[in-house]
VEXTOR-428541 format. One record per residue (C-alpha): x, y, z; residue number from 1. Coordinates in steps of 0.25 Angstrom, whole numbers. Last residue first. Layout:
x:X, y:Y, z:Z, num:NUM
...
! end
This chain:
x:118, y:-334, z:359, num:472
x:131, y:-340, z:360, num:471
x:138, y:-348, z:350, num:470
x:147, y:-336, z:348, num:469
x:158, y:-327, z:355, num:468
x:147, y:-315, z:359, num:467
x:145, y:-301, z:353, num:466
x:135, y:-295, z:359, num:465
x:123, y:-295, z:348, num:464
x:122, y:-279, z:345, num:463
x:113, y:-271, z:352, num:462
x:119, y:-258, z:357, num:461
x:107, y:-253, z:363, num:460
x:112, y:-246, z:377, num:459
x:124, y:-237, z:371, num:458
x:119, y:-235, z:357, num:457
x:106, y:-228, z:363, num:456
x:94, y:-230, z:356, num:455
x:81, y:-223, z:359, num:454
x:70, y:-230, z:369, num:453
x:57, y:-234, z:365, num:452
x:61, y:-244, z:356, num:451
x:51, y:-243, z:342, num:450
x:39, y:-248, z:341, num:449
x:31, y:-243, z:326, num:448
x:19, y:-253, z:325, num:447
x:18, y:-255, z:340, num:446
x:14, y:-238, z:340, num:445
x:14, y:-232, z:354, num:444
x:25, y:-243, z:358, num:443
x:18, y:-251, z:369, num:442
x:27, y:-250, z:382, num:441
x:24, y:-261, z:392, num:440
x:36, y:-269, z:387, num:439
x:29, y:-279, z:381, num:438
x:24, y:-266, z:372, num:437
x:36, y:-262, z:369, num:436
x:42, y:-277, z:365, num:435
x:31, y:-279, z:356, num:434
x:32, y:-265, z:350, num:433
x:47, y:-268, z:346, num:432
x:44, y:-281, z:341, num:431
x:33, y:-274, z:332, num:430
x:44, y:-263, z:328, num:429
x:53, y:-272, z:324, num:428
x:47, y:-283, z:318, num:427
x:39, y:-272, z:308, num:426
x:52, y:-267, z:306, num:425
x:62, y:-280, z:303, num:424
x:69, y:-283, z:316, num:423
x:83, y:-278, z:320, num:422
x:77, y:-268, z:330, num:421
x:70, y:-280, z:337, num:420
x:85, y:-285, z:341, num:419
x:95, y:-296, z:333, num:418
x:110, y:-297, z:338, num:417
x:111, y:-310, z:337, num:416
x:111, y:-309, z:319, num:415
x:102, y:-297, z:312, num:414
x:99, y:-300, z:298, num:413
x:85, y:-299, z:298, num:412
x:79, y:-297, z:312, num:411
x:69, y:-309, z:317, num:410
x:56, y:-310, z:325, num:409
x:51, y:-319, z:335, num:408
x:38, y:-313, z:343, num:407
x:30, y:-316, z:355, num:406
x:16, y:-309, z:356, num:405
x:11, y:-325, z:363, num:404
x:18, y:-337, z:361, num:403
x:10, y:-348, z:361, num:402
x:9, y:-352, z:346, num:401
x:24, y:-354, z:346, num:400
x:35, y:-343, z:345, num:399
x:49, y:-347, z:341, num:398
x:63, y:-343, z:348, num:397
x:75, y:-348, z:340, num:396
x:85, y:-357, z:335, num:395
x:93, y:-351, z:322, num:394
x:91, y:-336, z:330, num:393
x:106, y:-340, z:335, num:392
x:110, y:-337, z:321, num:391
x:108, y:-322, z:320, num:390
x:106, y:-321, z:303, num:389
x:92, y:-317, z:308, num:388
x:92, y:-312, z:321, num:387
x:83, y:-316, z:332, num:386
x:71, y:-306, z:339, num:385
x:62, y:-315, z:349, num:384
x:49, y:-306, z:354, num:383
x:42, y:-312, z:367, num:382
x:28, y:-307, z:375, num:381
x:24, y:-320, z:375, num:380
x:31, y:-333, z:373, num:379
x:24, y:-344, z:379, num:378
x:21, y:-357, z:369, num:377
x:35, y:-355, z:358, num:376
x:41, y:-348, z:369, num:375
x:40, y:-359, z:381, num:374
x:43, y:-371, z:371, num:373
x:55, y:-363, z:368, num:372
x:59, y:-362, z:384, num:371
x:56, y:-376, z:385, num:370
x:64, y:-380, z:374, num:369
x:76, y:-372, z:378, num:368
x:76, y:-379, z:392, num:367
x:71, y:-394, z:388, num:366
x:86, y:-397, z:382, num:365
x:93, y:-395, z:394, num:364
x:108, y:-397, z:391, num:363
x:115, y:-402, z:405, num:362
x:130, y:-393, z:408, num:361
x:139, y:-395, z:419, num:360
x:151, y:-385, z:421, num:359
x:164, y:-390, z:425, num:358
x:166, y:-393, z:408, num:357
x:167, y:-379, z:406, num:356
x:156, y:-372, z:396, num:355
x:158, y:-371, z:382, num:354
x:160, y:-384, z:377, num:353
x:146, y:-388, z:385, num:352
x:141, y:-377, z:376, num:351
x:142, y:-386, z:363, num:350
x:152, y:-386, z:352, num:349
x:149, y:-383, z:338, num:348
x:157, y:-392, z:330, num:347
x:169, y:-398, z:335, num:346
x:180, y:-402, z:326, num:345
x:174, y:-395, z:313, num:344
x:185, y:-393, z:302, num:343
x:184, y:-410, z:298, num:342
x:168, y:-407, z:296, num:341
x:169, y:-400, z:285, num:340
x:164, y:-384, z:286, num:339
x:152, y:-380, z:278, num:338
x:143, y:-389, z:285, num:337
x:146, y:-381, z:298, num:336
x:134, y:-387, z:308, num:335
x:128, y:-379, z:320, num:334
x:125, y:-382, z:335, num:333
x:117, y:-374, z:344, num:332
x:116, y:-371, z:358, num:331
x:107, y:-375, z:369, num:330
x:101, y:-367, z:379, num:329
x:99, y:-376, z:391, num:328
x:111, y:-383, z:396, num:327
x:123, y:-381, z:384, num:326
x:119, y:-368, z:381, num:325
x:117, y:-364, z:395, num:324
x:131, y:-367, z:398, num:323
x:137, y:-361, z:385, num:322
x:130, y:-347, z:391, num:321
x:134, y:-348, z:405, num:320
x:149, y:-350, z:401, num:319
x:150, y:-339, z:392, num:318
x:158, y:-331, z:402, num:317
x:169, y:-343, z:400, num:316
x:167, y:-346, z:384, num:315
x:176, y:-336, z:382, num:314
x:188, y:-338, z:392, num:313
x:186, y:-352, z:389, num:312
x:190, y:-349, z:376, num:311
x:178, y:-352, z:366, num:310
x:174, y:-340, z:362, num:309
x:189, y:-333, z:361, num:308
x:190, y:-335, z:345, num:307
x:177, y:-325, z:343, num:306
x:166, y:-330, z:334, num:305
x:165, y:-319, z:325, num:304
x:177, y:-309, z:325, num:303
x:185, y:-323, z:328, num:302
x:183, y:-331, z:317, num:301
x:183, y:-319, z:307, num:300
x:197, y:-316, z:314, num:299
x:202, y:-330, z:312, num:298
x:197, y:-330, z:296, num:297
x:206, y:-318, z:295, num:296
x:217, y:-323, z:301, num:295
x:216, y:-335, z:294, num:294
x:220, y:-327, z:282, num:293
x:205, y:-328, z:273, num:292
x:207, y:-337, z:260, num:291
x:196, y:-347, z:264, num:290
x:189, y:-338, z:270, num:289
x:185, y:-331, z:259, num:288
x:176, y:-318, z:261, num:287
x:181, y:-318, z:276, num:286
x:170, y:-312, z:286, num:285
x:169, y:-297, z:287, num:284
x:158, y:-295, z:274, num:283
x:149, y:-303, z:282, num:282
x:146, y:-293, z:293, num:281
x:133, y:-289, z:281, num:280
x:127, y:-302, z:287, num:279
x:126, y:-297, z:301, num:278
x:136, y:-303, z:313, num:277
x:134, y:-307, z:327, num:276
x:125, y:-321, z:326, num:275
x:129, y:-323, z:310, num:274
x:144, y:-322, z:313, num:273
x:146, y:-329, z:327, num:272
x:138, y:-342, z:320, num:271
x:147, y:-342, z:308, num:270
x:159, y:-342, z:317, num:269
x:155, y:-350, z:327, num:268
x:162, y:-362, z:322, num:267
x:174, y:-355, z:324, num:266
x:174, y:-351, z:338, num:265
x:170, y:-368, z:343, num:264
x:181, y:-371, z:333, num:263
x:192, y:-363, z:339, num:262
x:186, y:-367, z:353, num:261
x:186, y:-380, z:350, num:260
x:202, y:-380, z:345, num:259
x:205, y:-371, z:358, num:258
x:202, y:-382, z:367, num:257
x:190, y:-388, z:375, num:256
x:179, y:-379, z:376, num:255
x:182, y:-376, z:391, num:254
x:196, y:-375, z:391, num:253
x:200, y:-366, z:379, num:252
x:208, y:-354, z:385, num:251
x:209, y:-341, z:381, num:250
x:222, y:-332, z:386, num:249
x:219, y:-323, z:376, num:248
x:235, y:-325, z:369, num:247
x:235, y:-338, z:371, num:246
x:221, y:-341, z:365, num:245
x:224, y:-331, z:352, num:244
x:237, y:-339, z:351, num:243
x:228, y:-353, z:351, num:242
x:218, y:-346, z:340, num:241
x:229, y:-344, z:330, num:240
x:232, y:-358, z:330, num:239
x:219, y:-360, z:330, num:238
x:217, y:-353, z:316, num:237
x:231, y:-361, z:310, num:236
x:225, y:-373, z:314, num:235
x:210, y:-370, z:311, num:234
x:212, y:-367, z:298, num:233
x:201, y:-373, z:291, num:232
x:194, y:-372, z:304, num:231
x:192, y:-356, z:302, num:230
x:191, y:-357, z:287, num:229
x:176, y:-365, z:289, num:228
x:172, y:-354, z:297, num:227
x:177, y:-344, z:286, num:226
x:170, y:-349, z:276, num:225
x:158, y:-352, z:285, num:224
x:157, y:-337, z:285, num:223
x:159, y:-334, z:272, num:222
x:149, y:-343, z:267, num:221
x:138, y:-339, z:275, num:220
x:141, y:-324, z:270, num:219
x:140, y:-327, z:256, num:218
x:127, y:-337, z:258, num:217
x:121, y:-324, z:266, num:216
x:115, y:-323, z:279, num:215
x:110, y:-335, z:287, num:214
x:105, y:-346, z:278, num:213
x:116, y:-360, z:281, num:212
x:118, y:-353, z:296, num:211
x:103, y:-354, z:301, num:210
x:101, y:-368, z:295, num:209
x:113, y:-373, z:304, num:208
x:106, y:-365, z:316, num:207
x:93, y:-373, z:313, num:206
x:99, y:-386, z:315, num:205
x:103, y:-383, z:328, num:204
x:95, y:-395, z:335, num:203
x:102, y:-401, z:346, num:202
x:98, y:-390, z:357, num:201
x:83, y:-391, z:354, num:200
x:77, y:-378, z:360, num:199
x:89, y:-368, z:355, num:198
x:82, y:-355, z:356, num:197
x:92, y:-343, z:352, num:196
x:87, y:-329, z:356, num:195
x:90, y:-318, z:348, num:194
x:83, y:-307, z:355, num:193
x:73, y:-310, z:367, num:192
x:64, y:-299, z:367, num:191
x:54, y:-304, z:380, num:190
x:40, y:-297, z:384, num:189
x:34, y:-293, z:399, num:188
x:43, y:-302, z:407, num:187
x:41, y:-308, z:420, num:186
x:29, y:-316, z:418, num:185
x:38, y:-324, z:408, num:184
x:46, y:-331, z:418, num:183
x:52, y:-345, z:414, num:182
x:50, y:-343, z:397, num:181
x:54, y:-327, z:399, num:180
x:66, y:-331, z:405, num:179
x:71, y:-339, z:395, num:178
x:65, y:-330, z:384, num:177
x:74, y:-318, z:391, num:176
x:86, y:-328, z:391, num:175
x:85, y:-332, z:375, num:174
x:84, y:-318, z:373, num:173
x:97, y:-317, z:381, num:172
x:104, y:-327, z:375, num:171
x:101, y:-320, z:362, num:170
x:97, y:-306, z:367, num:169
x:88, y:-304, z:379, num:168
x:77, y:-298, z:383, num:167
x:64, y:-298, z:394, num:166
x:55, y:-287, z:393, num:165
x:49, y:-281, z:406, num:164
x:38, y:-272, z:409, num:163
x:36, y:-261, z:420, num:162
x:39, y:-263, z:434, num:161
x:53, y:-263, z:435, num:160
x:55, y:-260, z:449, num:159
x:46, y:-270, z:454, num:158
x:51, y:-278, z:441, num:157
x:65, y:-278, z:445, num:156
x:67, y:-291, z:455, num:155
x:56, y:-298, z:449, num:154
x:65, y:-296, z:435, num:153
x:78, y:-299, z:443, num:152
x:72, y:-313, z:448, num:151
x:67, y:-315, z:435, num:150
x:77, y:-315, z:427, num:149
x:85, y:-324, z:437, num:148
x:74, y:-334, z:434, num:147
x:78, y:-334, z:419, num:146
x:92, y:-337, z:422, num:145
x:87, y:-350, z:431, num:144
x:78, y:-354, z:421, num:143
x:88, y:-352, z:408, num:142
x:99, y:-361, z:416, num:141
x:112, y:-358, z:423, num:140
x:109, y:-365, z:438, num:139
x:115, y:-377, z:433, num:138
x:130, y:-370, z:433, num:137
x:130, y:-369, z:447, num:136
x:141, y:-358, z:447, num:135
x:145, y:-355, z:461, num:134
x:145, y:-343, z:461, num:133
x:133, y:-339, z:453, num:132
x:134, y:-334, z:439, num:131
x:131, y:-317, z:438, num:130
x:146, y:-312, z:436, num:129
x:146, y:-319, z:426, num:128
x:136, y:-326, z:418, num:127
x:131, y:-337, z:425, num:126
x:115, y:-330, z:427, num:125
x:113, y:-319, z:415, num:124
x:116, y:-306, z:418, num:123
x:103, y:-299, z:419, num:122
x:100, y:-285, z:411, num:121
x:88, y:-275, z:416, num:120
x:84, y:-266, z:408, num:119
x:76, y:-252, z:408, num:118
x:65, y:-248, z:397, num:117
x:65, y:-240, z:383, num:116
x:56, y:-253, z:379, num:115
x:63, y:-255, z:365, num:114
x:77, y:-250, z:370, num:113
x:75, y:-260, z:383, num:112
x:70, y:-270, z:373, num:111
x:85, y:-269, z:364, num:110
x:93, y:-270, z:376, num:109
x:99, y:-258, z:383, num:108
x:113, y:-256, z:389, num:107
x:119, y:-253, z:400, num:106
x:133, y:-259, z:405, num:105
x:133, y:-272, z:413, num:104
x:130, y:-281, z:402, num:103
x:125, y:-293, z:407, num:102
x:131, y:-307, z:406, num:101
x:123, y:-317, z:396, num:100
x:109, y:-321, z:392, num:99
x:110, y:-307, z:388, num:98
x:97, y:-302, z:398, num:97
x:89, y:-292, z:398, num:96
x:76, y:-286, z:405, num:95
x:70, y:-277, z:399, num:94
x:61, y:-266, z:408, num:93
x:48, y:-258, z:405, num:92
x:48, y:-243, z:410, num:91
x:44, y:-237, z:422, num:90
x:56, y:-241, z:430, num:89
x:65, y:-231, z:421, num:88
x:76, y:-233, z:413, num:87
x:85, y:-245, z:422, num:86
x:96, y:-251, z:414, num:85
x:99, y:-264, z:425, num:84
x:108, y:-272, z:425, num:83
x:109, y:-288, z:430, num:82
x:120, y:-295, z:438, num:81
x:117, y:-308, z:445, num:80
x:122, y:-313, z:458, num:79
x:123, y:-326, z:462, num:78
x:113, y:-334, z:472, num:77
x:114, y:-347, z:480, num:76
x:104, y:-358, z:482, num:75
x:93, y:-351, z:488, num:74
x:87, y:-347, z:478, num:73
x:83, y:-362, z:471, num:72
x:74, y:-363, z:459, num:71
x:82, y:-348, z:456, num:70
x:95, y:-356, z:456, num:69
x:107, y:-346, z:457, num:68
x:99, y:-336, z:465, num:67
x:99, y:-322, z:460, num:66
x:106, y:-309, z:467, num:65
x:106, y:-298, z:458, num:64
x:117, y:-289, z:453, num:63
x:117, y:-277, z:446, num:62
x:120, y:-268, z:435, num:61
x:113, y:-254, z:434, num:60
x:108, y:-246, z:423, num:59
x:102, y:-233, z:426, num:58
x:96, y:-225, z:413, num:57
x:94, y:-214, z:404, num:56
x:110, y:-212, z:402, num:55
x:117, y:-222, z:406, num:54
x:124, y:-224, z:422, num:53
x:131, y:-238, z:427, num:52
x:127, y:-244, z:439, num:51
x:135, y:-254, z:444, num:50
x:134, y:-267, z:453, num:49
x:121, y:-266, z:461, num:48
x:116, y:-276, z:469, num:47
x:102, y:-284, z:469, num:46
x:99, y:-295, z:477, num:45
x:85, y:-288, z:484, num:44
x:82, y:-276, z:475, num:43
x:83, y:-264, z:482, num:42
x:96, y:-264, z:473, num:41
x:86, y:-260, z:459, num:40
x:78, y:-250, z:467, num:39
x:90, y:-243, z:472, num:38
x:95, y:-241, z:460, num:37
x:81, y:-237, z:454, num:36
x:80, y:-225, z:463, num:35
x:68, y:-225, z:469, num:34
x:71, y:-233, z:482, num:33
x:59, y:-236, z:491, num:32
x:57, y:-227, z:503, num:31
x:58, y:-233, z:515, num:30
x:44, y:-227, z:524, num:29
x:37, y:-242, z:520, num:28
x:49, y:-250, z:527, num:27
x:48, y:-240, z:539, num:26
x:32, y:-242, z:538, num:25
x:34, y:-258, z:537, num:24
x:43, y:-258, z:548, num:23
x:35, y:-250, z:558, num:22
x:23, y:-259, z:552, num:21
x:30, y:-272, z:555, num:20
x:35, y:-265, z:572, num:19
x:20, y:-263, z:572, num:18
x:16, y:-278, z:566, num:17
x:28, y:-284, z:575, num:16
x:27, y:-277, z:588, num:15
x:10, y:-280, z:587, num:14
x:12, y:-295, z:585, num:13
x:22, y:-295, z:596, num:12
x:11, y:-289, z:604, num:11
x:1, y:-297, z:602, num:10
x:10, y:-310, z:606, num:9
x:15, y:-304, z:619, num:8
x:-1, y:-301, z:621, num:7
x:-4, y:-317, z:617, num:6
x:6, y:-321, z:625, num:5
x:2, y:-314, z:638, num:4
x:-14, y:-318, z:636, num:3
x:-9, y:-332, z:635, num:2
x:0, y:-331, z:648, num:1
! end
């Protein structure tokens, strides 16, 4: 009876290690896909949306299944939508990020120009379509968002095999250093582009300096003229504002009341200006606001800070954002010494105005000083580029003695919408060698870099996208 077991057990050993091997062969005799399409949806969660033809390139916009709670995958997934702009596999890869929804139609960040390489965009978790349904609201942090990064990088980088640069503009630079703090084996260099760092929440004081030398006395003036005029005549101006509502169909539930929101949009003004305009834009605000037709002063306002901002139709897709602000990003407060205190109701309001009441909000104060702490001691392989007369460069990224070929440099007069372009030459060119060479491309000669790839009005428009203000 042994000696019959043991041959029955032989023999299942045997079926299973041939009819293994028959498998294996068959597996081994598939051809892998070699078209890049197929490659991408041969990726477990991966499903194609649209594919959308430009010239030298594919460009693919797709969803990509990620846990809601990367410490726990089991609990529940959502669907996350990311685009690919694929060159070739051979050379090096950007991976981008807004902070913000995706773009779904192609274009090319400022590193991909530099590196003449593909890109891969992510939609940032919450923001709709890619927010979890339900919404567990806690699961929206800088560590979760991170993690999701890296699940699409190990996803890509067997078919991406070259080197990668992480990028980001604003809230997005701020995202590519979040996700270079938690990961940074994953990444070969980071360019994050205006990045505010807001490491004590109730210390803005830098941000008053800002705006008391940013461009000229002249221009200053103006601006606060007309800021001031806006609350002056606030009856006759909300008035005005209350028809625009009906007419829109805008609603003020969430922040409380048209009279907040008018003041919320007003009080951004001289923040909207600098963060998206240039000095010589200073010719297009009143000269004398004091005499101006209130409907001029309205349509300054309104050109600038834009009057639906703070509709709950505004503040709706923008919900992701105020809630991080108010848990972990911080935001900033700034004082109006020119104004009197009797035309100021409210002040700067905080982001828990901005997001609906149903939604639970905890600040984390440890969450921006970590990652700071983390830079000044860690960075390598890092360039931050902020703009001068931007005001959200007021609190920024600084290197410590541990930060290793890391750089922070400045462009003269440029406001949010600041790129390596925009830097004095020298800064230029060694900014543009740096990010070549992280890239796995060395420039023939550092001392004159240049972007690899030619300038296509199309893929490189690079101005700041416009948003309504107080958001980075």
């Amino acid at each position: 009876m042994r000696k019959a077991l043991r041959w029955l057990l032989t023999l299942a050993v045997l079926i299973g290690t041939l009819s293994g091997t028959a498998a294996g062969a068959a597996t081994a005799a598939r051809p892998e896909p070699t078209d890049i399409k197929d490659r991408l949806l041969a990726i477990p969660g991966m499903s194609l949306i649209q594919e959308k033809p430009y010239p030298g390139y594919r460009y693919f916009v797709l969803n990509y299944t990620q846990p809601v709670d990367h410490r726990h995958p089991d609990h529940g997934t959502f669907q996350q939508r990311i685009t690919v702009l694929h060159k070739d596999v051979s050379r090096p890869t950007v991976f981008y990020t807004s902070g913000y929804n995706v773009s779904t139609n192609p274009s090319r960040s400022e590193p991909t120009r530099i590196v003449d390489g593909n890109q891969v965009s992510l939609e940032y978790r919450f923001f709709t379509p890619s927010r979890p349904d339900p919404a567990d609201w806690s699961k929206l942090d800088i560590w979760q968002a991170a993690s999701d990064q890296h699940r699409v990088f190990e996803a890509l980088k067997p078919i991406y095999g070259g080197h990668w640069i992480a990028t980001g503009g604003s809230k997005g630079g701020m995202t590519a250093t979040y996700y270079e703090r938690f990961y940074p084996r994953d990444m070969d260099g980071v360019v994050a582009y205006v990045a505010p760092n807001d490491v004590v929440n109730d210390e803005d004081s830098a941000y008053d300096r800002f705006f008391t030398t940013v461009g000229t006395k002249e221009c200053r003036d103006r601006l606060n003229a007309v800021q001031r005029e806006a609350l002056v005549r606030r009856e006759p101006l909300e008035k005005r504002y209350a028809q625009y509502a009906a007419e829109k169909g805008y609603t003020f539930d969430t922040i409380g009341g048209l009279d907040k929101a008018y003041e919320a949009v007003v009080l951004d003004y001289v923040w909207g200006f600098w963060q998206y305009s240039l000095l010589k834009d200073c010719g297009t605000v009143p000269a004398d606001a004091a005499t101006a037709s209130d409907d001029a002063i309205w349509t300054s306002v309104d050109t600038i800070s834009g009057f639906s901002a703070y509709t709950d139709q505004g503040l709706a897709p923008f919900e992701p954002y105020y809630y991080q602000a108010g848990t972990q990003l911080g935001s900033p407060t700034i004082h109006f010494p020119y104004i009197e205190r009797k035309l100021i109701r409210y002040g700067y309001q905080p982001p828990r105005d901005f997001v609906p009441r149903s939604i639970p909000m905890r600040f984390q104060p440890h969450a921006m000083r970590d990652v700071d702490t983390w830079v000044r001691h860690h960075a390598t392989h890092m360039l931050f580029v902020y703009g001068q007369n931007d005001p959200w460069g007021s609190e920024r990224f600084r290197l410590g003695a541990g930060a290793r070929d890391s750089y922070v440099f400045t462009a003269p007069g440029m406001n949010h919408g600041a790129n390596v372009a925009g830097l004095v030459p020298g800064q230029n060119s060694f900014a543009t060698g740096r990010i070549l060479q992280w890239a796995g491309v060395s420039p023939a000669d550092a001392a004159r870099a240049e972007p690899l790839a030619r300038f296509d009005a199309k893929l490189d428009a690079g101005d700041a996208e416009r948003e309504p203000v107080l958001r980075p």
